[in-house]
C-alpha positions as a Markdown table, in Angstrom:
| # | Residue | x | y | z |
|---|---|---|---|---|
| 1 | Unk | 21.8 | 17.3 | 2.9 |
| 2 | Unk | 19.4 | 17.3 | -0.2 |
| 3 | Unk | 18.5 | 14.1 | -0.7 |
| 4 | Unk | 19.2 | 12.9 | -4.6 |
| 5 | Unk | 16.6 | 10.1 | -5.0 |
| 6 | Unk | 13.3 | 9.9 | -3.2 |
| 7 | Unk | 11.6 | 6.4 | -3.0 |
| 8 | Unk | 7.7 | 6.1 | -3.0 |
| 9 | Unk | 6.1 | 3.7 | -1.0 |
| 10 | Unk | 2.4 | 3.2 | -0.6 |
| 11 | Unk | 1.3 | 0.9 | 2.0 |
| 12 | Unk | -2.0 | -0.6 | 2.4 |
| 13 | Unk | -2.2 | -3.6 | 5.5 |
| 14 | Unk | 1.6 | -5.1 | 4.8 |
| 15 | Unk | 2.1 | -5.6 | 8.1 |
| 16 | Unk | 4.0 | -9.0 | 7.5 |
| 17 | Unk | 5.9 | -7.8 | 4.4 |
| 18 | Unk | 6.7 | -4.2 | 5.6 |
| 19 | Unk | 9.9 | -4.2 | 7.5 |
| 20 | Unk | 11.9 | -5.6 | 5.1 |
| 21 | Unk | 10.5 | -3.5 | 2.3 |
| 22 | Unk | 11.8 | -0.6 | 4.7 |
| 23 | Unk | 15.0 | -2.3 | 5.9 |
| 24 | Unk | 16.0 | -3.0 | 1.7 |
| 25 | Unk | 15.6 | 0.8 | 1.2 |
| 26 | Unk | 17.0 | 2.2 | 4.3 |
| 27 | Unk | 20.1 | -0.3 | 3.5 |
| 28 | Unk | 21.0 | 0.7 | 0.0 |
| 29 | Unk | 24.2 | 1.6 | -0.9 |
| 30 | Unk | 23.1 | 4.7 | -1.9 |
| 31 | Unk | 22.2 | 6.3 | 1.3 |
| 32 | Unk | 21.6 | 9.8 | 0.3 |
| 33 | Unk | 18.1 | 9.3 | -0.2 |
| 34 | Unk | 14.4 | 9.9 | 1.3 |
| 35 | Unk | 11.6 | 7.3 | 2.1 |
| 36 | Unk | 8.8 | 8.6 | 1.4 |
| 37 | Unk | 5.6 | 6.5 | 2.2 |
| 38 | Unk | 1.9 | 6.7 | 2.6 |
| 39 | Unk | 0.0 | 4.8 | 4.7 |
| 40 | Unk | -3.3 | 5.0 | 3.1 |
| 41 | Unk | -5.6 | 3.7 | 6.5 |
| 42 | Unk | -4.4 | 0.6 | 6.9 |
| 43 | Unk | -5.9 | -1.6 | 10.0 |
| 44 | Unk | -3.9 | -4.4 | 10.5 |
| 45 | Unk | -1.0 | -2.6 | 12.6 |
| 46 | Unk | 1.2 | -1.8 | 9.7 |
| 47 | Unk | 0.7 | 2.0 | 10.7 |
| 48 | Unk | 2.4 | 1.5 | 14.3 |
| 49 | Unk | 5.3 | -0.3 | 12.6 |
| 50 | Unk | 5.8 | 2.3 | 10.2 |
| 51 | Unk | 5.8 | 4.7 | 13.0 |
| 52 | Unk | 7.9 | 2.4 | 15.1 |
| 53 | Unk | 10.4 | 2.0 | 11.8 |
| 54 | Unk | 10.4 | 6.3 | 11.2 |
| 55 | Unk | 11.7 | 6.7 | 15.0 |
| 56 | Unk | 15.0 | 4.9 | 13.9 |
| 57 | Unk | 15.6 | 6.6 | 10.7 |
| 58 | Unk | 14.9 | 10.5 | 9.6 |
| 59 | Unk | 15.6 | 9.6 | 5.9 |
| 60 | Unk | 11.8 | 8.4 | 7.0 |
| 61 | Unk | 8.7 | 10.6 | 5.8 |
| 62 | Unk | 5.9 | 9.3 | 6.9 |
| 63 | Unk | 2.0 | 10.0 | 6.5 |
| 64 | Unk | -0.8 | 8.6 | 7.7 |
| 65 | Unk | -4.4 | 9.6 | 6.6 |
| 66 | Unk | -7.5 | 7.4 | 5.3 |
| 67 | Unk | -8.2 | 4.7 | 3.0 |
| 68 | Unk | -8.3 | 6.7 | -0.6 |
| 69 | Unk | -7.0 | 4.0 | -2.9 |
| 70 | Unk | -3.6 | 2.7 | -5.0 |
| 71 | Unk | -4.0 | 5.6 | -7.4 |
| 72 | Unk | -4.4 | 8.5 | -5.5 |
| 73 | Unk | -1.8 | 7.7 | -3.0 |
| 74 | Unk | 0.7 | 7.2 | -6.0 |
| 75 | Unk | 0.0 | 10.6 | -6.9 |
| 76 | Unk | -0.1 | 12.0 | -4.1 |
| 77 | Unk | 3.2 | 10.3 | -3.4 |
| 78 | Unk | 4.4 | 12.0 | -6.8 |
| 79 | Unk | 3.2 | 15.6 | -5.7 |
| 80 | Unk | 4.6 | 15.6 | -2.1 |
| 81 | Unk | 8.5 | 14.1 | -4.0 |
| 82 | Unk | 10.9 | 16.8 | -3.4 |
| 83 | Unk | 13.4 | 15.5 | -5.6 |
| 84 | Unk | 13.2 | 15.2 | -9.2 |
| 85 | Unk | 14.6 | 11.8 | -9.7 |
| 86 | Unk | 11.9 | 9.1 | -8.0 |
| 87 | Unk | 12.3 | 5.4 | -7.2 |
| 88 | Unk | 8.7 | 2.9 | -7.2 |
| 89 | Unk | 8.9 | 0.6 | -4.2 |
| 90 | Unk | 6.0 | -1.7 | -2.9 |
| 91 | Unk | 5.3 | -2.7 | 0.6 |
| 92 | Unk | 6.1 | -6.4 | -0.3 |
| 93 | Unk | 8.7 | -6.0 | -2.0 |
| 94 | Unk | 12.3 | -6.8 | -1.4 |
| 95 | Unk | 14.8 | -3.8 | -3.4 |
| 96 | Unk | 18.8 | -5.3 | -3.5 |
| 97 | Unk | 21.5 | -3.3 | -2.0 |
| 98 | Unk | 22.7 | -1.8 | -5.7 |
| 99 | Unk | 19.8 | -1.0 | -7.1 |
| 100 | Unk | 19.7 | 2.8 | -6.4 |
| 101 | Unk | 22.7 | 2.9 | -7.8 |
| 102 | Unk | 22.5 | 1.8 | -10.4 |
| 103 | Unk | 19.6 | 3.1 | -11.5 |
| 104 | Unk | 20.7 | 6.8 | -10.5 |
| 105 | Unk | 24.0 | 5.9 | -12.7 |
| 106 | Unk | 22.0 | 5.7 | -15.6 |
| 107 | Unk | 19.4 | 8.2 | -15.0 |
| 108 | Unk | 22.3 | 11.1 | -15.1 |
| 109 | Unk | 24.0 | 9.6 | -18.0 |
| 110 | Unk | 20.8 | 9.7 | -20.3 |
| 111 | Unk | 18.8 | 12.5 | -20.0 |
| 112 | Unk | 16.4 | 11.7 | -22.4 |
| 113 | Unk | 15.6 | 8.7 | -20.0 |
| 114 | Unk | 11.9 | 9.2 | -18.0 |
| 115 | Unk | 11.1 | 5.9 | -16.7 |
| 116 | Unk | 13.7 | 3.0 | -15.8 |
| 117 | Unk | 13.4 | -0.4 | -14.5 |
| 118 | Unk | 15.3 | -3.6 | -13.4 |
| 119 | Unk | 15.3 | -7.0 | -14.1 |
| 120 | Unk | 13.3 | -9.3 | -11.6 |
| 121 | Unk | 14.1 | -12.0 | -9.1 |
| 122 | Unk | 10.5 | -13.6 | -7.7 |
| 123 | Unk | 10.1 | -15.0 | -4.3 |
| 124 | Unk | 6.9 | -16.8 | -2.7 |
| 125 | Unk | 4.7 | -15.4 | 0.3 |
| 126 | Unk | 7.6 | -16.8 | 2.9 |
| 127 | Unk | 10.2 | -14.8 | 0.7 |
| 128 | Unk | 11.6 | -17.9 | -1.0 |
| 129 | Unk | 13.4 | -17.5 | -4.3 |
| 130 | Unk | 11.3 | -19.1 | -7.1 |
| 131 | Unk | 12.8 | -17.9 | -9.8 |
| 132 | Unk | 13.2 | -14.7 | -12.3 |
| 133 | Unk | 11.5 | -12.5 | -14.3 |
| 134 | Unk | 13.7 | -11.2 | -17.6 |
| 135 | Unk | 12.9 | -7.9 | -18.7 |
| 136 | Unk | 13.9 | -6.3 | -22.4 |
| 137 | Unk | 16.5 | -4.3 | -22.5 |
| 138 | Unk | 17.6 | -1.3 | -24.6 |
| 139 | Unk | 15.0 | 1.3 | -25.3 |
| 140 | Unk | 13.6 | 0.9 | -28.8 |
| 141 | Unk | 13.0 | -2.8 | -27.8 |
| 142 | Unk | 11.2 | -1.6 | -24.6 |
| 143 | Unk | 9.4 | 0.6 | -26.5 |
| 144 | Unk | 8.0 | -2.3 | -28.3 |
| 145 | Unk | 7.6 | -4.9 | -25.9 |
| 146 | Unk | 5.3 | -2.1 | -24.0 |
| 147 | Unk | 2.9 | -2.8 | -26.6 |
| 148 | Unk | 2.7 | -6.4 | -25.6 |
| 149 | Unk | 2.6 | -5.7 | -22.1 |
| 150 | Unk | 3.9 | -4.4 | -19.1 |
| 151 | Unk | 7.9 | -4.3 | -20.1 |
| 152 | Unk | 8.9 | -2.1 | -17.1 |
| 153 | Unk | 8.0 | -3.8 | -13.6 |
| 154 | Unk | 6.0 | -0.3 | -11.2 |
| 155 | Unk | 8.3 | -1.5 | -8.2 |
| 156 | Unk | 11.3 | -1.7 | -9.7 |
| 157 | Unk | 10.9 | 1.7 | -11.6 |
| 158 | Unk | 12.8 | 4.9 | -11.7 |
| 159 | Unk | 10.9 | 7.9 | -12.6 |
| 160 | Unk | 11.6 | 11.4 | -14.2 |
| 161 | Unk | 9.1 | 13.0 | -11.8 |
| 162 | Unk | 8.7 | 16.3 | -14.2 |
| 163 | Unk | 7.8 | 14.2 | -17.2 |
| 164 | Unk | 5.5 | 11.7 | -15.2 |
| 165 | Unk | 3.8 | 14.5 | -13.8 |
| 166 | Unk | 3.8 | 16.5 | -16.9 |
| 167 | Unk | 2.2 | 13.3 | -18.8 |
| 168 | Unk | -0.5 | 13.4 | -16.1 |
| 169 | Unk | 0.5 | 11.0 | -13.3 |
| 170 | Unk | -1.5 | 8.1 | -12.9 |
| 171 | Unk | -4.7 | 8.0 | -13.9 |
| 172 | Unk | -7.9 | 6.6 | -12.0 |
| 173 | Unk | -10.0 | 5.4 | -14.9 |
| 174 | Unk | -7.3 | 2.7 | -15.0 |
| 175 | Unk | -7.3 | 1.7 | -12.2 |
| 176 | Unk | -5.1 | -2.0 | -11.2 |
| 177 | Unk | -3.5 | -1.2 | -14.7 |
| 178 | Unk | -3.0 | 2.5 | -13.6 |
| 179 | Unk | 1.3 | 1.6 | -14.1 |
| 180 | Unk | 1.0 | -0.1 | -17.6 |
| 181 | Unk | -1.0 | 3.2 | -18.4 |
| 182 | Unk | 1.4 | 5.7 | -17.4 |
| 183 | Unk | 4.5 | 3.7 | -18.9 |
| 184 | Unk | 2.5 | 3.6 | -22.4 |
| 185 | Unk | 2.2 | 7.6 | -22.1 |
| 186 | Unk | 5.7 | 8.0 | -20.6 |
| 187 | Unk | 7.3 | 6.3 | -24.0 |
| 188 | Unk | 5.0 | 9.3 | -25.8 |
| 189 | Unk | 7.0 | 11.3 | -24.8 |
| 190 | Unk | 10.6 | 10.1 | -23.8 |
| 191 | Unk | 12.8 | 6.9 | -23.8 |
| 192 | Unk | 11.5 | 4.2 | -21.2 |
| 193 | Unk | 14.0 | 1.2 | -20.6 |
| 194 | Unk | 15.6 | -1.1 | -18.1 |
| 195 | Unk | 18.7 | -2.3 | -16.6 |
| 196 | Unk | 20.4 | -5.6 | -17.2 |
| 197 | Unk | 21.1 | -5.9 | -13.8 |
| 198 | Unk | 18.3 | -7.8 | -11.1 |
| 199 | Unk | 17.1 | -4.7 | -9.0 |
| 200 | Unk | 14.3 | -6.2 | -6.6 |
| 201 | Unk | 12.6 | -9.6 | -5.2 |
| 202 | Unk | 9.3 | -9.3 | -6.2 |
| 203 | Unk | 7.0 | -11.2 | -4.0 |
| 204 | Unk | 4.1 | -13.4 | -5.7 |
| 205 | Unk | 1.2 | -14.2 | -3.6 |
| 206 | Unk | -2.5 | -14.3 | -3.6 |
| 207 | Unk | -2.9 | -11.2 | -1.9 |
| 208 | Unk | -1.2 | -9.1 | -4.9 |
| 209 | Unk | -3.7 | -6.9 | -7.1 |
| 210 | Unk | -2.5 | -9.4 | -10.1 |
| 211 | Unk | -4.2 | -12.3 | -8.3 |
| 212 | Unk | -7.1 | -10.0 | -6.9 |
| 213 | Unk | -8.1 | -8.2 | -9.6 |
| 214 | Unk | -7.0 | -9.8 | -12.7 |
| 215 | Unk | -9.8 | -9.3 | -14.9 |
| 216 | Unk | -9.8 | -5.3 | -14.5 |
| 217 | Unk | -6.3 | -5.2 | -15.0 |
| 218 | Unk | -6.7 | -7.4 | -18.0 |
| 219 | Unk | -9.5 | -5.0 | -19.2 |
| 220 | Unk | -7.8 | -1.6 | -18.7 |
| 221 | Unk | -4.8 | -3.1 | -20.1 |
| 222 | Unk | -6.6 | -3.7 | -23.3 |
| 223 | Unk | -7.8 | -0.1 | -23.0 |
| 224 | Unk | -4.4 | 1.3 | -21.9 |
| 225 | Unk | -2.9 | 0.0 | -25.5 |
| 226 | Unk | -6.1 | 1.6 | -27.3 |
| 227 | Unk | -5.9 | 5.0 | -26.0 |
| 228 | Unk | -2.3 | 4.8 | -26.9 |
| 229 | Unk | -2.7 | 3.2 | -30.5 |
| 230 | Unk | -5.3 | 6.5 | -30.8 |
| 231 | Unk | -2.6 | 9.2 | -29.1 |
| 232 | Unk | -0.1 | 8.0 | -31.0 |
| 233 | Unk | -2.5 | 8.3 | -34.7 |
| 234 | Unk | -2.6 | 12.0 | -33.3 |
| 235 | Unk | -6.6 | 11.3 | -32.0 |
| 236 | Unk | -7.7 | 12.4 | -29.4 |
| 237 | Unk | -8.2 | 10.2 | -26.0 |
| 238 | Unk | -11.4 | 9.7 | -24.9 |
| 239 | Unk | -10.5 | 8.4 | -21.1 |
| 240 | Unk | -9.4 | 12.0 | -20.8 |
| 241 | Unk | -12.3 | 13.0 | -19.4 |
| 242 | Unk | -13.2 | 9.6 | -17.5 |
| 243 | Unk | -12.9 | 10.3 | -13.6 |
| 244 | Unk | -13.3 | 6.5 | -12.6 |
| 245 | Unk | -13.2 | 3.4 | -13.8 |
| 246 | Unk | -15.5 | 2.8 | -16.6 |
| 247 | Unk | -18.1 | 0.0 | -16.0 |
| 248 | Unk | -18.0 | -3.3 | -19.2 |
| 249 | Unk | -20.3 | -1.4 | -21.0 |
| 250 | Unk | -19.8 | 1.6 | -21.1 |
| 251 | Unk | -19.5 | 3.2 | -24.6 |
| 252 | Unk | -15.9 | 4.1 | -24.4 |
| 253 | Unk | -15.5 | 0.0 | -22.9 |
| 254 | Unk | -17.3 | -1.2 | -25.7 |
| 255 | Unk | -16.0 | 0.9 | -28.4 |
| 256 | Unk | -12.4 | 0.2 | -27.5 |
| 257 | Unk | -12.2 | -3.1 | -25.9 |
| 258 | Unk | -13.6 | -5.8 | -27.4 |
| 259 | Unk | -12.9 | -8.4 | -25.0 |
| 260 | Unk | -15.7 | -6.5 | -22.6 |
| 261 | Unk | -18.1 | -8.5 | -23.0 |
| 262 | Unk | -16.2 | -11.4 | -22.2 |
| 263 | Unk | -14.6 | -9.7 | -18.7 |
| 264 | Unk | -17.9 | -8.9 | -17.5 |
| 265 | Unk | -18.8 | -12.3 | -18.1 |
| 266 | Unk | -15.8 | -13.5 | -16.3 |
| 267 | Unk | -16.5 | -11.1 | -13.5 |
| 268 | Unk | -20.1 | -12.2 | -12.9 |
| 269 | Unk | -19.3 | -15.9 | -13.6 |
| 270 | Unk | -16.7 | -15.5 | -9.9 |
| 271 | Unk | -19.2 | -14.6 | -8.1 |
| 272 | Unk | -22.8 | -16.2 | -9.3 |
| 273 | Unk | -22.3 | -19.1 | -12.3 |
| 274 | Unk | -25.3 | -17.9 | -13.7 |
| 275 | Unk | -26.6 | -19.5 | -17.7 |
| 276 | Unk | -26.1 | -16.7 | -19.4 |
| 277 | Unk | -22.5 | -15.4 | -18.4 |
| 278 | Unk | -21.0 | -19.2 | -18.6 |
| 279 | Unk | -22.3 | -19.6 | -22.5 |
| 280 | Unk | -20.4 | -16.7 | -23.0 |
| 281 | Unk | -17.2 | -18.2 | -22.0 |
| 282 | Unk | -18.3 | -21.2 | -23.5 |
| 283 | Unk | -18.7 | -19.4 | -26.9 |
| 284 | Unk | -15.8 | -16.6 | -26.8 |
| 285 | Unk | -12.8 | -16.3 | -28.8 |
| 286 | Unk | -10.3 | -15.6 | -26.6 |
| 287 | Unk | -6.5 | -14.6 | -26.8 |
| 288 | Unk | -3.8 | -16.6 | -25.7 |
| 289 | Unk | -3.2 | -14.2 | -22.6 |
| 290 | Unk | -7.1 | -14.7 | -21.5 |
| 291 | Unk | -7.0 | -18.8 | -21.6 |
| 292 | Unk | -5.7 | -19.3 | -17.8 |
| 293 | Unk | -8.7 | -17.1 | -16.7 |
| 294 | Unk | -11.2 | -18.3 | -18.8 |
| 295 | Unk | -10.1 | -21.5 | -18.0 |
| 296 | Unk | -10.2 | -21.4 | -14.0 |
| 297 | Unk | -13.7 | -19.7 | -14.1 |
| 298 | Unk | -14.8 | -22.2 | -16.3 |
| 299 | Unk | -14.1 | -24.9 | -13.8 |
| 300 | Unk | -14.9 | -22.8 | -10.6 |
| 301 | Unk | -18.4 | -22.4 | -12.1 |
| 302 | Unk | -18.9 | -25.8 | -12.7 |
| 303 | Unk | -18.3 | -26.7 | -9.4 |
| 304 | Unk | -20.8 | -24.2 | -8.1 |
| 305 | Unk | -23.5 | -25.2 | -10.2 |
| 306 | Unk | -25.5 | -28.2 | -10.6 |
| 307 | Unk | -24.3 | -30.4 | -12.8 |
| 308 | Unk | -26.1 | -30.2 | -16.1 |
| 309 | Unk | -25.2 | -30.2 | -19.9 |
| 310 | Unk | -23.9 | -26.7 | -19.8 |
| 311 | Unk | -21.4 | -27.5 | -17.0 |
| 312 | Unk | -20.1 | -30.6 | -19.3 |
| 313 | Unk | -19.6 | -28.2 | -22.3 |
| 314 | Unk | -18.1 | -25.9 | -20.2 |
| 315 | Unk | -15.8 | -28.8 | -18.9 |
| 316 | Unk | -14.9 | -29.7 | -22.6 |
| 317 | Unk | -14.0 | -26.1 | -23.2 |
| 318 | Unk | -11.6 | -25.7 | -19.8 |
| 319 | Unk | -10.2 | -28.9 | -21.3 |
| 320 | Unk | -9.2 | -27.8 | -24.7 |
| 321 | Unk | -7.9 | -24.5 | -23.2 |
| 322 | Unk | -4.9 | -27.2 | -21.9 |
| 323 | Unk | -4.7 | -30.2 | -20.3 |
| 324 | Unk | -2.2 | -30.0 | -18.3 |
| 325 | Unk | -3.1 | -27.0 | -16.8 |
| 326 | Unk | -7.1 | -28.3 | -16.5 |
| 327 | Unk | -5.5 | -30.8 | -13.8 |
| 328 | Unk | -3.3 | -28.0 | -12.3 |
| 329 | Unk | -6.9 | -26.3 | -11.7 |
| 330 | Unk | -9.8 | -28.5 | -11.0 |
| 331 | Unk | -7.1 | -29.9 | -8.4 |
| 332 | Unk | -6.8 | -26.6 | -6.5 |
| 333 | Unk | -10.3 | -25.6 | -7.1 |
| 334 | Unk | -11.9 | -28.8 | -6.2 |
| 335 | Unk | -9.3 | -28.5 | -3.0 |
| 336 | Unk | -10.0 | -25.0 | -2.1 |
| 337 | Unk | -13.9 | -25.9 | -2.2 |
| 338 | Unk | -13.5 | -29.4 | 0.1 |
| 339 | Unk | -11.5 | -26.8 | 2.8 |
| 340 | Unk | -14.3 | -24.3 | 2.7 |
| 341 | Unk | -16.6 | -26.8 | 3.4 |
| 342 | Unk | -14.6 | -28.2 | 6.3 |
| 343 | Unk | -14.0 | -24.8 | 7.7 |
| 344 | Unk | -18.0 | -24.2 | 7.5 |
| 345 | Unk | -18.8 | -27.8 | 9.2 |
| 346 | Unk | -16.0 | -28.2 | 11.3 |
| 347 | Unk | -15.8 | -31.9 | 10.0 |
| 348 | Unk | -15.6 | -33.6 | 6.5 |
| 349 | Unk | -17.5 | -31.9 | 3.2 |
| 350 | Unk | -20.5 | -34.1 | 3.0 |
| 351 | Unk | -19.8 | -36.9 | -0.1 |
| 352 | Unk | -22.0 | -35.1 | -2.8 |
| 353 | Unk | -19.7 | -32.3 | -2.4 |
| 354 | Unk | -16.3 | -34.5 | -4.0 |
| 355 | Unk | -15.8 | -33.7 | -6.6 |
| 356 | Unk | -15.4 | -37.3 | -8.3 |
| 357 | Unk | -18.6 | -37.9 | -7.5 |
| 358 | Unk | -20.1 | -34.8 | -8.8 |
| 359 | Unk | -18.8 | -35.4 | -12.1 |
């Protein structure tokens, strides 16, 4: 039987979340369907489960290969789709029994429709509800919160695979915003909405490229809504051409975005708390949507650093960003430092490490 929906998963070591990613899809209520998933060279045993999990169920497509990266296994997920109607699932993910569908319902009722999502339940690294995620619905309004952000949530997405494709697929210049990207393009070009209905438990944890790679998805975010302010003025797109992410200054970066200096800064500061990059976030004007991350790297950097008059002005600034939250994150910084340093020494950080005293 021809399946009438394949789902695309891309897995990259989800060994502890991949079963019931599989198990959600494999139990929908639409069971005319294929899975169709990549492993893209994982090395933490999720390929052997996968294989393990394909022996039980031939609606199971499996492929192994490589490490090649989120991007080109989405696309290459989207080329190897038999079906024209596709379904977005992630490896952590949890996809409720009805989703399918629904989403299939809705899909042949509206032609005109190329991408559609679901509202979002979240749950924690255990798989504990913690709450929901409220999507717009209704596809002029979608349409417009897509400007703000990403309205449409990747794993809970239905796809019109011709349009995608024809749109160009995903795109590697955007790379940990590669979704927002292709959902800005795909409402170029056809109506982009979601259901009122909760379609998947999406799992929060530190592990997730929101937490990993925040700034670069903040960055080609910004970039994302450019190019598609200048597509939709009729001029032409100059990440066309762009092969790979663009570094913070490149032309096209700086021309476009002009928050790049400040995410390079940000970037640098996570890794070295060098002079130079923290009086940039000492100094920036920043949106409301970059105060968190400015924030936490303001007080991360002060705990690397000798304390000095730059780190107090860069404590006054982490301060005004919000007090509330300022406790919220010197706590877990300060905490996450005193662990290292007991997993380093085997014993308790030595006392000029606390942080009370330090400051």
């Amino acid at each position: 039987m021809i399946p009438e929906v394949t789902v695309m998963m891309p897995v990259y070591n989800a060994r502890q979340y991949v079963r019931a990613a599989v198990d959600s899809i494999l139990s929908q209520t639409l069971a005319n369907l294929k899975l169709l998933i990549i492993d893209d060279g994982s090395d933490d045993g999720s390929a052997e489960l996968l294989l393990e999990l394909a022996r039980t169920d031939s609606r199971i497509e499996l492929i192994r290969r490589g490490r090649m990266g989120q991007v080109e296994t989405r696309n290459e997920l989207l080329q190897r789709a038999q079906t024209e109607l596709v379904a977005c699932a992630d490896a952590d993910d949890i996809s409720l029994p009805t989703r399918l569908a629904d989403q299939l319902a809705m899909m042949k009722r509206d032609c005109d429709l190329v991408v559609l999502g679901t509202q979002l339940r979240t749950m924690d690294a255990s798989g504990h509800i913690r709450g929901h995620m409220t999507r717009q619905t209704g596809a002029q309004d979608v349409r417009k919160a897509l400007l703000r952000g990403a309205a449409i949530s990747q794993p809970s997405s239905m796809l019109r695979r011709s349009a995608i494709m024809a749109a160009g697929g995903y795109r590697k210049c955007y790379e940990h915003a590669e979704d927002y990207d292709m959902l800005l393009r795909a409402a170029e070009v056809g109506k982009v909405d979601n259901t009122d209905r909760v379609g998947i438990q999406y799992r929060v944890h530190e592990q997730s490229v929101s937490h990993r790679h925040a700034i670069r998805q903040m960055a080609s975010a910004d970039l994302a809504r450019a190019t598609h302010a200048l597509r939709t003025a009729g001029e032409p797109d100059p990440t066309a051409s762009l092969l790979d992410v663009p570094a913070y200054d490149h032309p096209v970066m700086k021309a476009l975005v002009p928050s790049s200096a400040l995410y390079a800064a940000l970037e640098m500061v996570r890794t070295c708390p060098q002079e130079g990059p923290l009086q940039e976030l000492v100094a920036a004007t920043i949106t409301r949507r970059q105060q968190r991350h400015v924030q936490r790297a303001l007080i991360d950097a002060v705990h690397q650093r000798e304390f000095d008059a730059l780190s107090a002005r860069a404590l006054l600034r982490a301060l005004a960003l919000g007090p509330g939250r300022f406790i919220r994150s010197y706590r877990t910084v300060a905490g996450t430092r005193e662990r290292a340093a007991i997993d380093a020494q085997g014993s308790r950080p030595p006392e000029s490490f606390t942080p009370t005293q330090r400051h």
